[in-house]
SEMARFI-575891 format. One record per residue (C-alpha): residue in one letter; x, y, z. Coordinates in steps of 0.05 Angstrom, whole numbers, plus 5000, padded with zeros to 4 digits. Example, Ala and Ser with C-alpha at 12.3 -4.5 7.8 and 13.67 -1.06 7.14 Angstrom:
REM SEMARFI-575891
NODE:res:c1:c2:c3
NODE:A:5246:4910:5156;
NODE:S:5273:4979:5143;
***
This chain:
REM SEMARFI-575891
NODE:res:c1:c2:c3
NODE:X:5532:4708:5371;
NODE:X:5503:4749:5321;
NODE:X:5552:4771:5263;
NODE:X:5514:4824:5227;
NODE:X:5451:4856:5245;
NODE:X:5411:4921:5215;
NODE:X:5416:4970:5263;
NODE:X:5372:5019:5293;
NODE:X:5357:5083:5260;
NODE:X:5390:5144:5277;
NODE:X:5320:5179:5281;
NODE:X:5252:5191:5265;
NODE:X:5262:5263:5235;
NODE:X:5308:5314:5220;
NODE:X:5296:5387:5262;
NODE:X:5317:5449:5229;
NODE:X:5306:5504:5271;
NODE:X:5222:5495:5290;
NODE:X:5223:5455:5233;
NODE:X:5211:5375:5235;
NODE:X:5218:5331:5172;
NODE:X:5186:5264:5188;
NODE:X:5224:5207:5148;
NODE:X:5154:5166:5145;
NODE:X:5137:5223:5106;
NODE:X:5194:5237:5065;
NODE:X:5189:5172:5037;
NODE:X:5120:5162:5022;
NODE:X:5129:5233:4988;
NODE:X:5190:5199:4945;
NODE:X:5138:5131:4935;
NODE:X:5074:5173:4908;
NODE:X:5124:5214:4860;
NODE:X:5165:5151:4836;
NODE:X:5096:5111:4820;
NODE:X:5072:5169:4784;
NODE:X:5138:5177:4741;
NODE:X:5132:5104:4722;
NODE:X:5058:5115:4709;
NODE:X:5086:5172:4658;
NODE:X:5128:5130:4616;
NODE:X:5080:5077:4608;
NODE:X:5017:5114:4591;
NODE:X:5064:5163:4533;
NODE:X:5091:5089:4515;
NODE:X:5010:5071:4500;
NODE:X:5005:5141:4463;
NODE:X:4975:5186:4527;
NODE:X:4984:5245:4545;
NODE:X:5035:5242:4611;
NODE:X:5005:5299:4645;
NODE:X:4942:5268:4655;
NODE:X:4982:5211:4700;
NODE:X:4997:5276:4734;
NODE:X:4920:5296:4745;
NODE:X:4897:5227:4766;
NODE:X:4955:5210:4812;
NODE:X:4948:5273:4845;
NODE:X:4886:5259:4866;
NODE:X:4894:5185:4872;
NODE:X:4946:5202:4927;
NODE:X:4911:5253:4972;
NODE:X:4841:5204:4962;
NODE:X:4884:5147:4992;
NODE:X:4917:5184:5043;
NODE:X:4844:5214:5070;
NODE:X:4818:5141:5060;
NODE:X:4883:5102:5100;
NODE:X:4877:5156:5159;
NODE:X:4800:5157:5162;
NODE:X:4810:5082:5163;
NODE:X:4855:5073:5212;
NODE:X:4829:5122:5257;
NODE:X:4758:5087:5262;
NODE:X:4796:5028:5283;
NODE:X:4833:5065:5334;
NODE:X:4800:5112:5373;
NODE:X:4814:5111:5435;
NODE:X:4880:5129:5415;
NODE:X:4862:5189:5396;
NODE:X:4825:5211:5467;
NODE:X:4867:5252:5499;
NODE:X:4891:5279:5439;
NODE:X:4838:5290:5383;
NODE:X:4869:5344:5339;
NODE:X:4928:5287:5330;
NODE:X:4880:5257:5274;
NODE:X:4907:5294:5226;
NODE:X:4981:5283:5242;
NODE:X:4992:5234:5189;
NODE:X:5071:5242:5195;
NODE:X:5066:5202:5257;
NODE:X:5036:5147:5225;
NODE:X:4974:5116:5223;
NODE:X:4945:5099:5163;
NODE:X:4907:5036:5144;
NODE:X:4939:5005:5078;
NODE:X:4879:4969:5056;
NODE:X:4830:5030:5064;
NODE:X:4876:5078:5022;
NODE:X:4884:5023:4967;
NODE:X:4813:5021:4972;
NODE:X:4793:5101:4963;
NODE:X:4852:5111:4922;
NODE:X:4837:5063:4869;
NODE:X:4769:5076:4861;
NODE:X:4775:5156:4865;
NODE:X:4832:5138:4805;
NODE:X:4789:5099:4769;
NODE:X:4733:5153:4767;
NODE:X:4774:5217:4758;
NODE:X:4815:5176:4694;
NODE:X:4741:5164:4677;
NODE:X:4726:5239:4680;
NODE:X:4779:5254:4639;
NODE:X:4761:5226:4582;
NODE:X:4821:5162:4593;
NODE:X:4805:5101:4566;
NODE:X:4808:5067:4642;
NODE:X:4836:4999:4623;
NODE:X:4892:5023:4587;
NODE:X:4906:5078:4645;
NODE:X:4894:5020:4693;
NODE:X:4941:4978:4661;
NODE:X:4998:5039:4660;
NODE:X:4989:5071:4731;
NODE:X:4982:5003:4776;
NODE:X:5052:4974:4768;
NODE:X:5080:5041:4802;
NODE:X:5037:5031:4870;
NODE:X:5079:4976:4902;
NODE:X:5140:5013:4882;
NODE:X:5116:5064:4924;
NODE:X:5093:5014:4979;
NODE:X:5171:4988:4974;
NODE:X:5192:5061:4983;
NODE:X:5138:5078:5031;
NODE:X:5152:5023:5075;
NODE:X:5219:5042:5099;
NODE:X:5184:5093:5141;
NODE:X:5165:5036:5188;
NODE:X:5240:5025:5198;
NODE:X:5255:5097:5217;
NODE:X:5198:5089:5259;
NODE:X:5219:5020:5293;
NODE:X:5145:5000:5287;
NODE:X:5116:4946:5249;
NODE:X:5176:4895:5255;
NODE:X:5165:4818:5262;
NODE:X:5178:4766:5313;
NODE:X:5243:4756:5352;
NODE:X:5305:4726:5303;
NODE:X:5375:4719:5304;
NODE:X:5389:4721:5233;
NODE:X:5444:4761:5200;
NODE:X:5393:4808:5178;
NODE:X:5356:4808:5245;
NODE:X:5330:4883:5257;
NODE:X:5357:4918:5323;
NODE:X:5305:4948:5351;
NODE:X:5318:4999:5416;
NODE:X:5286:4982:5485;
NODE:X:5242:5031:5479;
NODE:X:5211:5009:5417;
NODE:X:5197:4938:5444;
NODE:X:5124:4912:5449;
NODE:X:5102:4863:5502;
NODE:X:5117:4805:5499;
NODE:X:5180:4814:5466;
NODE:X:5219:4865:5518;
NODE:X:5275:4819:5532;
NODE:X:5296:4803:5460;
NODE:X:5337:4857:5420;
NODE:X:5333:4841:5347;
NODE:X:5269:4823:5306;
NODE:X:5247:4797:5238;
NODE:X:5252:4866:5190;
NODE:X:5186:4860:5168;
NODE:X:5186:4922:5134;
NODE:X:5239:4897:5088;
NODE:X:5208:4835:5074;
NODE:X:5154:4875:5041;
NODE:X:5188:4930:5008;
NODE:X:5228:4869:4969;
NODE:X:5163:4828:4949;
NODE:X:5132:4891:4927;
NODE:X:5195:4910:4882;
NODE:X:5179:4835:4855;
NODE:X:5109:4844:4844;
NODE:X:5127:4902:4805;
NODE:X:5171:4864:4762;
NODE:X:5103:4811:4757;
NODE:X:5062:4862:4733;
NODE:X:5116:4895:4685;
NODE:X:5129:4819:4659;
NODE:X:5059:4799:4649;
NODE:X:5040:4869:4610;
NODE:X:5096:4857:4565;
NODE:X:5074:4788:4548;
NODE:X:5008:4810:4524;
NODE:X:4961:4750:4544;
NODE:X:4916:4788:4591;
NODE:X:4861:4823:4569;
NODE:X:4865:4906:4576;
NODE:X:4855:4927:4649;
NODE:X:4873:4854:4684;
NODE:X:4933:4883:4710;
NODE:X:4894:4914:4771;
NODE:X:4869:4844:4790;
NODE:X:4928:4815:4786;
NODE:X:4959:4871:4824;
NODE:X:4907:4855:4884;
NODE:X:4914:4782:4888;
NODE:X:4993:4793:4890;
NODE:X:4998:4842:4949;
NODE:X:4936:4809:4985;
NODE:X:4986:4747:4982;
NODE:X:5046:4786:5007;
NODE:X:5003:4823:5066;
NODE:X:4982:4757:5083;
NODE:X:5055:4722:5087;
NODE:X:5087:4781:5126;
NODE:X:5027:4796:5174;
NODE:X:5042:4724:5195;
NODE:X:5115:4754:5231;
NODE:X:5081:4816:5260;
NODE:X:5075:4830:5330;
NODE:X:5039:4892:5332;
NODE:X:4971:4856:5325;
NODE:X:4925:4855:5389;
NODE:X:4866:4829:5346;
NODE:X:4861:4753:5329;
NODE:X:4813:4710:5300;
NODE:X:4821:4635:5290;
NODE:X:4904:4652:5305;
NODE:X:4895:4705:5244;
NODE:X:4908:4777:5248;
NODE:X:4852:4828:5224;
NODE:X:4897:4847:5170;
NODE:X:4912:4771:5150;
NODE:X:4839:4763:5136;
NODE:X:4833:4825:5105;
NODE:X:4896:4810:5060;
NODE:X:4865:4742:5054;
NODE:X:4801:4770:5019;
NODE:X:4834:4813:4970;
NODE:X:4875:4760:4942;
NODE:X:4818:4719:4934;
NODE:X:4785:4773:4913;
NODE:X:4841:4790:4861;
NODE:X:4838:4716:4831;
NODE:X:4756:4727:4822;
NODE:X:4767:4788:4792;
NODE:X:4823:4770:4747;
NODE:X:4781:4715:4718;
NODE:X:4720:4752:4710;
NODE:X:4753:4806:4684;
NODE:X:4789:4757:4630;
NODE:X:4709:4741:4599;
NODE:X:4681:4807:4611;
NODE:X:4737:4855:4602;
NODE:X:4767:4896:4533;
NODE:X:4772:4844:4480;
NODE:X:4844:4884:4471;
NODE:X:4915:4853:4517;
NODE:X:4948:4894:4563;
NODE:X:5005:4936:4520;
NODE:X:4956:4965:4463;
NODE:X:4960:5026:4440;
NODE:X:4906:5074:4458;
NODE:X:4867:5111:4405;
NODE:X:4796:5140:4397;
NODE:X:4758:5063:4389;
NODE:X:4790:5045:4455;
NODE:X:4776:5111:4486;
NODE:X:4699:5097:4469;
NODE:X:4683:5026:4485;
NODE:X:4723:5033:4553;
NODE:X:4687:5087:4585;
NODE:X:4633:5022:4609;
NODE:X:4691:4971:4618;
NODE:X:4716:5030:4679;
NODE:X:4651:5024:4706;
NODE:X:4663:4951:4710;
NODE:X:4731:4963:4745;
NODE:X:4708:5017:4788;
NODE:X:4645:4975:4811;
NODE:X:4695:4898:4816;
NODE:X:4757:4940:4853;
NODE:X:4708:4961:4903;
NODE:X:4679:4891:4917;
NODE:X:4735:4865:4929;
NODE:X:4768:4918:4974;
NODE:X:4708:4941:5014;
NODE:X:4709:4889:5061;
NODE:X:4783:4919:5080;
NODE:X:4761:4997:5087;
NODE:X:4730:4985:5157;
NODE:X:4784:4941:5186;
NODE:X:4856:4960:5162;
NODE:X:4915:5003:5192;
NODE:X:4975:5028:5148;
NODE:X:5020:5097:5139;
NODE:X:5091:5112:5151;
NODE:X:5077:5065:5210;
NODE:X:5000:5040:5204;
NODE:X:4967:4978:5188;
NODE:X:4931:4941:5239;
NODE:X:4963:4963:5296;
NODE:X:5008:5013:5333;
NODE:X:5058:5025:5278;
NODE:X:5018:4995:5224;
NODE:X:4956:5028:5236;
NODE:X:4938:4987:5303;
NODE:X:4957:5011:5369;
NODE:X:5024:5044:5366;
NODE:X:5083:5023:5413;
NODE:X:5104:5091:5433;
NODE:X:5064:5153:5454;
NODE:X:5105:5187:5398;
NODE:X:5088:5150:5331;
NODE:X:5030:5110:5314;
NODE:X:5054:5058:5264;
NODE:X:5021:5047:5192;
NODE:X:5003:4969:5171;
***
């Protein structure tokens, strides 16, 4: 007999009048402006200017929204046959995770270039803000009831409504909330990142790297409870391999990036030396993010409700949301 469970949502929107607010996108609205806020403080703490967070996490955001959807709609298109114009319904969900990390980092990197930023430093301010907004962002999955893990009974099992159910779990009520899972190991790699910048034994810029291997690690552990997968390979979802090469990929980097990178740590004050020597170190960031991402841009799904499958960017479990991975 279960004793406590988390229980369904009351919705996926709020109507007022013709007008539909979509949590999903309520809350990766509230993630993108709470990641740039933190971004803020810690580039004025280095001696920025704050409204230049501003510039590059504007763009940042609308590059890795274009990049998730384009992402996961290349993955999934026949589930956009009958209804092609629903590509750019994004509030439904949708998106591939690893494909907007991917264009959003690397549109970041070159528009903090453009600005005249010193990249590592920016790098090094702006990152530990994205898996706040991933920990925000993912609740959306929740109001979506997409995304959620395999059957459980535990006290913080997720109800999920009949409706919602994929095959073959139709028979069981509550599920592993997967979505919470995540949204507390990003809020930990956040405090990682914060930790290790404050210690000052990285070199300038590793905090991206370490940023990668620590969600590819995450993805990995969570996409093991998922059920909205159809794709396997060796018992692996796409997304687990995926996840599975950025972390490696993270490690590479990190060590690379430890001989090659600003002979500066993470936490040092900008001024007009670094801003010189790190225009080529962003090339190398720009150029090493890439590597180890691309392999994800072709084969991810994430949004409010998108990742690999239905809800999280794979084949979504109702004809009403598509989930993002």
């Amino acid at each position: 007999m279960m004793l406590a469970t988390i229980p369904p949502p009351p919705g996926q929107q709020i109507d007022i009048g013709p007008l539909s607010i979509h949590y999903y996108g309520v809350l990766i609205g509230i993630g993108a402006l709470v990641a740039i806020a933190i971004g803020r403080r810690r580039w004025a703490a280095l001696g920025g200017d704050p409204d230049q967070v501003d510039r590059v996490g504007f763009v940042a955001v609308f590059a890795g929204l274009a990049g998730g959807r384009i992402g996961y709609v290349l993955t999934h298109l026949s589930s956009f046959a009958e209804r092609p114009w629903a590509v750019l319904f994004v509030w439904e969900g949708g998106l591939a995770v690893f494909g907007g990390l991917t264009v959003g980092i690397v549109v970041g990197v070159w528009y903090a270039r453009r600005l005249g930023m010193p990249v590592a430093a920016a790098v090094d301010a702006i990152i530990p803000g994205l898996p706040v907004a991933q920990a925000i962002g993912r609740w959306g999955n929740y109001f979506n009831q997409e995304l959620y893990g395999t059957p459980a009974d535990l006290p913080w099992a997720l109800e999920v409504d009949p409706a919602r159910r994929v095959a073959p779990y139709t028979e069981f009520a509550t599920f592993h909330p997967t979505f919470l899972y995540e949204s507390l190991l990003n809020l930990a790699l956040f405090g990682v990142l914060v930790f290790l910048g404050n210690r000052q034994r990285l070199r300038q810029g590793s905090l991206l790297w370490v940023y990668l291997a620590g969600y590819g690690l995450i993805r990995f552990s969570v996409e093991l409870l998922r059920t909205d997968t159809t794709f396997r390979l060796l018992g692996l979802s796409r997304n687990n391999w995926i996840a599975l090469l950025v972390f490696l990929g993270g490690l590479a980097g990190l060590r690379w990036w430890q001989r090659r990178g600003p002979d500066r740590p993470v936490g040092t004050p900008i001024d007009s030396e670094d801003a010189s020597t790190d225009i080529d170190a962003s090339t190398d960031i720009a150029n090493g993010s890439t590597d180890a991402a691309s392999a994800t841009t072709t084969a991810s799904g994430t949004g409010p409700s998108s990742d690999d499958d239905p809800a999280a960017g794979g084949d979504s479990t109702t004809p009403s949301t598509t989930p993002t991975g």
